[in-house]
ChimeraX commands (.cxc) that place a marker at each C-alpha (Angstrom):
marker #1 position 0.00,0.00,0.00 radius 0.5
marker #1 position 1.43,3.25,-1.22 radius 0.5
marker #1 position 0.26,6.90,0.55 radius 0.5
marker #1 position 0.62,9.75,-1.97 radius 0.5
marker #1 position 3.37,11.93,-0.39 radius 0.5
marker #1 position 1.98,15.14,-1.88 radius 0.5
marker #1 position -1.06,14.59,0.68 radius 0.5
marker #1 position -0.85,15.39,4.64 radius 0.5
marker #1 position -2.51,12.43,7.18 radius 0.5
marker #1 position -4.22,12.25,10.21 radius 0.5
marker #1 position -3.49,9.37,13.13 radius 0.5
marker #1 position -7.63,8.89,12.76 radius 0.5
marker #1 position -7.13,7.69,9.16 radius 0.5
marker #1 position -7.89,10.53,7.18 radius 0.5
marker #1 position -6.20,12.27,3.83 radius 0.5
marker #1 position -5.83,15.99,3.33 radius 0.5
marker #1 position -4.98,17.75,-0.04 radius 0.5
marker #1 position -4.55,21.23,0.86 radius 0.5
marker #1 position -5.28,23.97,-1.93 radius 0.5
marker #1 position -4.83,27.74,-1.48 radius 0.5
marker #1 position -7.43,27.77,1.86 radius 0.5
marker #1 position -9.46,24.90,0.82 radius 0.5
marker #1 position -8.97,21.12,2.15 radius 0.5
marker #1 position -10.00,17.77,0.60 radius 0.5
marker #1 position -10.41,15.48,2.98 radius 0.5
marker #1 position -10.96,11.71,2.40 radius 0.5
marker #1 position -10.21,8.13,4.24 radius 0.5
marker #1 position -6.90,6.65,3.29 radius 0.5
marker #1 position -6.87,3.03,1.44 radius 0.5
marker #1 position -5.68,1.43,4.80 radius 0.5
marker #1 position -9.19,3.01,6.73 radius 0.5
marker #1 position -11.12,1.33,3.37 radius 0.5
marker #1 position -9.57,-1.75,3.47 radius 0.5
marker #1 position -10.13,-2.19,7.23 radius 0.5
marker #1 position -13.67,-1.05,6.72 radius 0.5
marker #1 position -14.33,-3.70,4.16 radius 0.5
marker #1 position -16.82,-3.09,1.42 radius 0.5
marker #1 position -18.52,0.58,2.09 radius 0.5
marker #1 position -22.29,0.76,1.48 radius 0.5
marker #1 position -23.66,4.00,3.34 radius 0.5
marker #1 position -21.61,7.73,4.08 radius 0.5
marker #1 position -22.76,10.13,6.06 radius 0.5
marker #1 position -21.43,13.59,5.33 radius 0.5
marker #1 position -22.23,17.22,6.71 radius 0.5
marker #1 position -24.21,19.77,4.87 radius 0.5
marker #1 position -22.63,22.43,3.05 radius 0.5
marker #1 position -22.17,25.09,4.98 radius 0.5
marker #1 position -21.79,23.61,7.99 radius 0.5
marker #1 position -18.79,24.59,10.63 radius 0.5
marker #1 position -16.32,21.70,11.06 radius 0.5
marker #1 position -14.00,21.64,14.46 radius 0.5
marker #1 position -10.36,19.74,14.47 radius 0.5
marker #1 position -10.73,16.12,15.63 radius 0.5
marker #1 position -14.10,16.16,16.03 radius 0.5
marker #1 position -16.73,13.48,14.56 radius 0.5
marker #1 position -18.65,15.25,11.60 radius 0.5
marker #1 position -19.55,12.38,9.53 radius 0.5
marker #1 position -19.78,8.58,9.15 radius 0.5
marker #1 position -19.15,5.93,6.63 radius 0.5
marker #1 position -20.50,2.27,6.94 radius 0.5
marker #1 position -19.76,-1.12,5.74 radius 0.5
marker #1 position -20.59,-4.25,5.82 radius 0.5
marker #1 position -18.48,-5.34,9.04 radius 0.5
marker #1 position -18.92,-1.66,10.81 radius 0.5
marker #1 position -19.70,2.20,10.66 radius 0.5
marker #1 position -16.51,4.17,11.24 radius 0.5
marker #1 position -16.38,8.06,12.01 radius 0.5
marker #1 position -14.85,10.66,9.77 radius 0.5
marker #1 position -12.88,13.13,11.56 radius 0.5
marker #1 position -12.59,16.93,10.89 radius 0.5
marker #1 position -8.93,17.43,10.56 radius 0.5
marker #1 position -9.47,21.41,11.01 radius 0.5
marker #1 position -11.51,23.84,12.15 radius 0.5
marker #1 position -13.48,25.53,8.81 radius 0.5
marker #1 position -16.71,25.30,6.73 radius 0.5
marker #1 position -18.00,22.55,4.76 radius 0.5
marker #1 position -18.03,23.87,0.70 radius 0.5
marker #1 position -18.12,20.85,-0.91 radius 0.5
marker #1 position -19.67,16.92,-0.16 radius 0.5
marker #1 position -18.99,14.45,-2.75 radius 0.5
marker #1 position -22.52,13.79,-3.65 radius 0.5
marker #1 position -21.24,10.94,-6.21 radius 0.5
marker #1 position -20.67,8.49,-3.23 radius 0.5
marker #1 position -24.64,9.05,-2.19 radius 0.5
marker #1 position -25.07,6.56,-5.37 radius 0.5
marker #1 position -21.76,4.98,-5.41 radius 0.5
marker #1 position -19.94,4.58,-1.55 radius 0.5
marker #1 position -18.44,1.92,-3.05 radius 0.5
marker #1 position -15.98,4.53,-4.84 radius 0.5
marker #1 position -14.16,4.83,-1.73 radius 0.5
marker #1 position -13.00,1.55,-1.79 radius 0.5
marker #1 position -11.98,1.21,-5.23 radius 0.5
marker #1 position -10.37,5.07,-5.40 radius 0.5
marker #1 position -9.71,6.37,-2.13 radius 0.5
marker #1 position -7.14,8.70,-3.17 radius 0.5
marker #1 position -9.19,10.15,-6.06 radius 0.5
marker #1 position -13.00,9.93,-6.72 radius 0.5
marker #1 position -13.41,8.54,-3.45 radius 0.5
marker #1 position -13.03,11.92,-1.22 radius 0.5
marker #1 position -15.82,13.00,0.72 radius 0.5
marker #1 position -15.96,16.59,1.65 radius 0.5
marker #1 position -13.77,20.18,0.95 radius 0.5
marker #1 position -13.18,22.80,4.07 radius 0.5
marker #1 position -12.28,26.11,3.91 radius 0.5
marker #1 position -9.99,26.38,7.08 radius 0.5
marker #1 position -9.28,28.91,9.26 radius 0.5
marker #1 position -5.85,27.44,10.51 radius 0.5
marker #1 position -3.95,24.76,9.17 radius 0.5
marker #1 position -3.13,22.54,12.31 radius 0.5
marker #1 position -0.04,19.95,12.44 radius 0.5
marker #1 position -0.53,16.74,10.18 radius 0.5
marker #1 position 1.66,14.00,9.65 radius 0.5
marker #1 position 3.63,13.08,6.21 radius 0.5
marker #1 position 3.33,10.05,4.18 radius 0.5
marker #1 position 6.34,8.61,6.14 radius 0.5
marker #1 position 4.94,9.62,9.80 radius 0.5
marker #1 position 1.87,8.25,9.25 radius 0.5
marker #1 position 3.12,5.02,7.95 radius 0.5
marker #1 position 4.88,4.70,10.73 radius 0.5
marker #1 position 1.66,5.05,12.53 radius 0.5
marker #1 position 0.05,1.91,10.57 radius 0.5
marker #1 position 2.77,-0.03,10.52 radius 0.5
marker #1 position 4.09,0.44,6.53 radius 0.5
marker link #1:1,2 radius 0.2
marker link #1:2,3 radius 0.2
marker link #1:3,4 radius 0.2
marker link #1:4,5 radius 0.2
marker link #1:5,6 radius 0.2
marker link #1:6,7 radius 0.2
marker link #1:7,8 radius 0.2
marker link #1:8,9 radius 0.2
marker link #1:9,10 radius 0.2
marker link #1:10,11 radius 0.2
marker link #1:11,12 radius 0.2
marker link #1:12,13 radius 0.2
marker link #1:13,14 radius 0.2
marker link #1:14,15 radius 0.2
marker link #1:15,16 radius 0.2
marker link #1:16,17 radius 0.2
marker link #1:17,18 radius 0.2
marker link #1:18,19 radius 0.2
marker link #1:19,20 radius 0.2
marker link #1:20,21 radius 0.2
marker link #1:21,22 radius 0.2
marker link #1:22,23 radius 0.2
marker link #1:23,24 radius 0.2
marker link #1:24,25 radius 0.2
marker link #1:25,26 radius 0.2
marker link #1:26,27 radius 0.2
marker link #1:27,28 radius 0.2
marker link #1:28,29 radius 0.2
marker link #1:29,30 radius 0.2
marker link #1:30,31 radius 0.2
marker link #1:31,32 radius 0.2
marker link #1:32,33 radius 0.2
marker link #1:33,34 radius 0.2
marker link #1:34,35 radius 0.2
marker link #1:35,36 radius 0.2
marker link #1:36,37 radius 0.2
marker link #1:37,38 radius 0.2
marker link #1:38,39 radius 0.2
marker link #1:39,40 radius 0.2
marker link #1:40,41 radius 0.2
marker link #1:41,42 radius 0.2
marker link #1:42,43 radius 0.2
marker link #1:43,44 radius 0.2
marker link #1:44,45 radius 0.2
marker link #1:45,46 radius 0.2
marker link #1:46,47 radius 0.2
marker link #1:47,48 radius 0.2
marker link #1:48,49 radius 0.2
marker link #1:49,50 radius 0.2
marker link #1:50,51 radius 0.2
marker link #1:51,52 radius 0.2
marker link #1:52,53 radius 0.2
marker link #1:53,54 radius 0.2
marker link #1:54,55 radius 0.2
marker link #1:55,56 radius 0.2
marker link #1:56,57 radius 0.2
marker link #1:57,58 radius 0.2
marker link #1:58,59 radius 0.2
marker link #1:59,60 radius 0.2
marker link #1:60,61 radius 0.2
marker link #1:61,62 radius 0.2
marker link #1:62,63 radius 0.2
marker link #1:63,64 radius 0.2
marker link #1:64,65 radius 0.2
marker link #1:65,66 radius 0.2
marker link #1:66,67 radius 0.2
marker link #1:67,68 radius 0.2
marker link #1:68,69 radius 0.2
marker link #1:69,70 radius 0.2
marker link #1:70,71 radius 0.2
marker link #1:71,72 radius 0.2
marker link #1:72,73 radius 0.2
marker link #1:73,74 radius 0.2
marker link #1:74,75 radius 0.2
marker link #1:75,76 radius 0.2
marker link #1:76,77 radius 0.2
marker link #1:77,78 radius 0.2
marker link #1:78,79 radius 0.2
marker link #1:79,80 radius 0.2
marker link #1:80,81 radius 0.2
marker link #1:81,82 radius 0.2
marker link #1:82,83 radius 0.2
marker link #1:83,84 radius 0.2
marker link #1:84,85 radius 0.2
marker link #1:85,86 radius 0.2
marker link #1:86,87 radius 0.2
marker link #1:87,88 radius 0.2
marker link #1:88,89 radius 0.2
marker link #1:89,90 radius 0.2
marker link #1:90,91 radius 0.2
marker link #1:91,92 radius 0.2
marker link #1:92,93 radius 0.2
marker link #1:93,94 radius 0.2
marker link #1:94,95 radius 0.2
marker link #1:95,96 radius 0.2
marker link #1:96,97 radius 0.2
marker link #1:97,98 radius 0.2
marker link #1:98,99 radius 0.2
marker link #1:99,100 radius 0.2
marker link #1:100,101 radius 0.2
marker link #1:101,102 radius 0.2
marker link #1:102,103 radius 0.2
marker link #1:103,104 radius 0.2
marker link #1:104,105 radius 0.2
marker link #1:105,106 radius 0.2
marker link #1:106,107 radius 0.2
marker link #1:107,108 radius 0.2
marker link #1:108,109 radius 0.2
marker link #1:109,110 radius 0.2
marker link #1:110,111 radius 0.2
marker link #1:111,112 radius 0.2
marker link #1:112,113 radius 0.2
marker link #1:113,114 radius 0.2
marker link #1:114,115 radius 0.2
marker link #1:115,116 radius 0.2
marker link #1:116,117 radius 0.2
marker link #1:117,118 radius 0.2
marker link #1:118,119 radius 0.2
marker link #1:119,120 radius 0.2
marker link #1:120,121 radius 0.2
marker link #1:121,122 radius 0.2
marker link #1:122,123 radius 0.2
view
């Protein structure tokens, strides 16, 4: 399993591609593969105020639901509607079609490299 190294990581699993003031935030392959086959997401509303580390969505599989993180503080200006039809996308494209949500942050906090944080899974 590879982690883009142009990306930033979280220890709770998620990806962050930073542009200008606005985040994309997904769930790296290692979170889909433990997940197993995703049927369901449950992402906030646009518009909606996001805090670091806190839960503000869910995605569910077959063998569990597991909680999506807010990596910063910001506001919600994008949800991947796509997955609504197709959750399975996350699976088979994490790093691409598979994000869920953009935030425009107020303050970038600390995130770990492709290195650090497979050192946190064990890579």
């Amino acid at each position: 399993m590879s982690n883009p190294t142009d990306l930033k990581y979280t220890k709770e699993h998620e990806w962050v591609r930073i542009e200008g003031d606005v985040a994309t935030i997904g769930i790296t392959e290692y979170a889909a593969e433990a997940l197993g086959e995703i049927v369901y997401v449950d992402l906030p509303k646009v518009g909606s105020q996001t805090t670091n580390m806190k839960i503000c969505g869910e995605i569910e599989s077959t063998k569990s639901v597991g909680e999506l993180y807010a990596p910063m503080d910001g506001e919600v200006v994008e949800v991947n509607s796509s997955l609504d039809a197709a959750p399975d996308t996350i699976n088979s494209d994490p790093f691409g079609d598979g994000w869920l949500i953009k935030i425009r942050f107020t303050a970038l906090p600390e995130l770990l490299s492709a290195e650090e944080y497979e050192a946190v899974i064990g890579g």
